[in-house]
C-alpha positions in Angstrom: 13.3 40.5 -46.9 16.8 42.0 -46.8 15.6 45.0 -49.1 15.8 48.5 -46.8 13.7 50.1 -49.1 10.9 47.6 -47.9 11.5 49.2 -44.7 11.6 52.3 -45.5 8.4 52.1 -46.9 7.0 50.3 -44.0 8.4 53.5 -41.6 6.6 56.3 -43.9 3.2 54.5 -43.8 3.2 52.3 -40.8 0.4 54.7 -40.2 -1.9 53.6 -43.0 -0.2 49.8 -42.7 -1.2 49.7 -39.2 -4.6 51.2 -39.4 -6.1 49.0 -42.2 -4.0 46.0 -42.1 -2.6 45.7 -38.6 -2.7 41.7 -38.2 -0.4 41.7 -42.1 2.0 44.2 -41.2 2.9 42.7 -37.8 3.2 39.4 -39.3 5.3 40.9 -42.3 8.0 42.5 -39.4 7.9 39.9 -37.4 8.2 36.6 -39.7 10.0 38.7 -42.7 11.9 41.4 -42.1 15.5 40.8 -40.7 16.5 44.1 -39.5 14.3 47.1 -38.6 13.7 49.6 -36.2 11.1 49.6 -33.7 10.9 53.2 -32.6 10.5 54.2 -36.1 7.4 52.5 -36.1 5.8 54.8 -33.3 3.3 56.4 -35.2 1.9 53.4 -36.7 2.0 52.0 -33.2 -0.6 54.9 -32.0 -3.2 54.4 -35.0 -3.9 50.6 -34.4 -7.4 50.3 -33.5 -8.5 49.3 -30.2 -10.4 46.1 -31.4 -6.7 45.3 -32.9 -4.4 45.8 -30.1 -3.7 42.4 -29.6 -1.7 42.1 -32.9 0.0 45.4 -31.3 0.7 43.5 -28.4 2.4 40.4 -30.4 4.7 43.5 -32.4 5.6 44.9 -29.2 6.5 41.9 -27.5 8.6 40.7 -30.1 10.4 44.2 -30.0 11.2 43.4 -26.7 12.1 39.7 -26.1 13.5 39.3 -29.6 14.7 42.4 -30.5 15.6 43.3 -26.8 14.2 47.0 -27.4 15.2 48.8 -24.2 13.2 52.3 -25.5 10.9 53.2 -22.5 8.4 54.5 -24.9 8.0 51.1 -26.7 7.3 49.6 -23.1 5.2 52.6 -22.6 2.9 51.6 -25.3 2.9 47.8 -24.3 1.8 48.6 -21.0 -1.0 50.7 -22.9 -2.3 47.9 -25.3 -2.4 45.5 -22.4 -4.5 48.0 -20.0 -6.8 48.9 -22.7 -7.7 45.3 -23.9 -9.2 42.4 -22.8 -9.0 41.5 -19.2 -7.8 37.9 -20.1 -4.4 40.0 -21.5 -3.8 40.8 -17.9 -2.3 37.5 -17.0 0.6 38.5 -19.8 1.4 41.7 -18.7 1.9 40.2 -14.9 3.6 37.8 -16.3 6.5 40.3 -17.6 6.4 43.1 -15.0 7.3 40.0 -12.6 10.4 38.6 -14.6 11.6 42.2 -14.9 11.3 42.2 -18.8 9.4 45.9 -19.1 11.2 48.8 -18.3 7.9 51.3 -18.7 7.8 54.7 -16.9 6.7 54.1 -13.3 4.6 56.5 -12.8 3.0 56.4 -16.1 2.3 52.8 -15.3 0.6 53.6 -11.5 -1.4 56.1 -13.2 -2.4 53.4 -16.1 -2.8 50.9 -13.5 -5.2 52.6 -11.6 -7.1 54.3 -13.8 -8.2 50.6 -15.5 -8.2 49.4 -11.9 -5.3 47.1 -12.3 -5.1 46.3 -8.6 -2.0 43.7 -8.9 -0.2 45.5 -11.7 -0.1 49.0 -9.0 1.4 46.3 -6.8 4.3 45.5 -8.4 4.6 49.2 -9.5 4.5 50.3 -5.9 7.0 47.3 -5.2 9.2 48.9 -7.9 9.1 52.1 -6.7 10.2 50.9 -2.9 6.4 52.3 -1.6 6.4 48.4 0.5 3.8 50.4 3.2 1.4 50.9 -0.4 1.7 47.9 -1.8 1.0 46.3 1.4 -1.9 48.1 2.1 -3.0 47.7 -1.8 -2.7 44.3 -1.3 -4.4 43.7 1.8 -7.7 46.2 0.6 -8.2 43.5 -2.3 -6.8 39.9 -0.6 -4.0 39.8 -3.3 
């Protein structure tokens, strides 16, 4: 779809769109639409039920490897979905914080991160933020 009004109407009720139909919409900007803006789909973003997050996740994702979003509070939100859904996620979100892919606010993410008791996550966080003596230690409390 190369309409912008398709867009447009997608940005003014991504908050209904990503409520009741999460796993359509997602599919619908990421198999359909050529050209939109992922920011302006924040407050959508922050209504998708919890149970749905994983369709949040696959948006998100392709914001960022596809689209090569850089806004923090995309990766913000990513980093979000991924602590607040199923544990066998967490593999994923390893996965990119290793290859260097998310660019999330660090100390949002140590706060996250421990708060869902994401022992290896707060590792590489504390690696990122050069705190080596905390990340050892970290590591060591947990054998990681």
């Amino acid at each position: 779809m190369k309409d912008p009004k398709v867009v447009d109407v997608v940005y003014k009720y991504s908050h209904i769109f990503f409520r009741y139909e999460t796993e359509k919409t997602v599919s619908l900007l990421t198999k359909s639409v050529r050209n939109f803006t992922p920011i302006k789909l924040m407050p959508g973003l922050m209504n998708i039920p919890d149970q749905k997050r994983v369709h949040g996740i696959e948006l998100l994702r392709y914001c960022i490897e596809e689209l090569r979003s850089r806004e923090k509070s995309l990766h913000n939100i990513l980093i979000f979905f991924y602590a607040t859904s199923p544990k066998e996620k967490l593999p994923e979100l390893i996965e990119l914080m290793k290859k260097g892919r998310l660019e999330f606010d660090l100390d949002f993410g140590l706060r996250l991160f421990k708060n869902y008791k994401m022992v290896e996550a707060q590792i590489i966080v504390y690696g990122k933020m050069y705190l080596y003596g905390e990340a050892v230690a970290l590591a060591l409390e947990h054998n990681k």
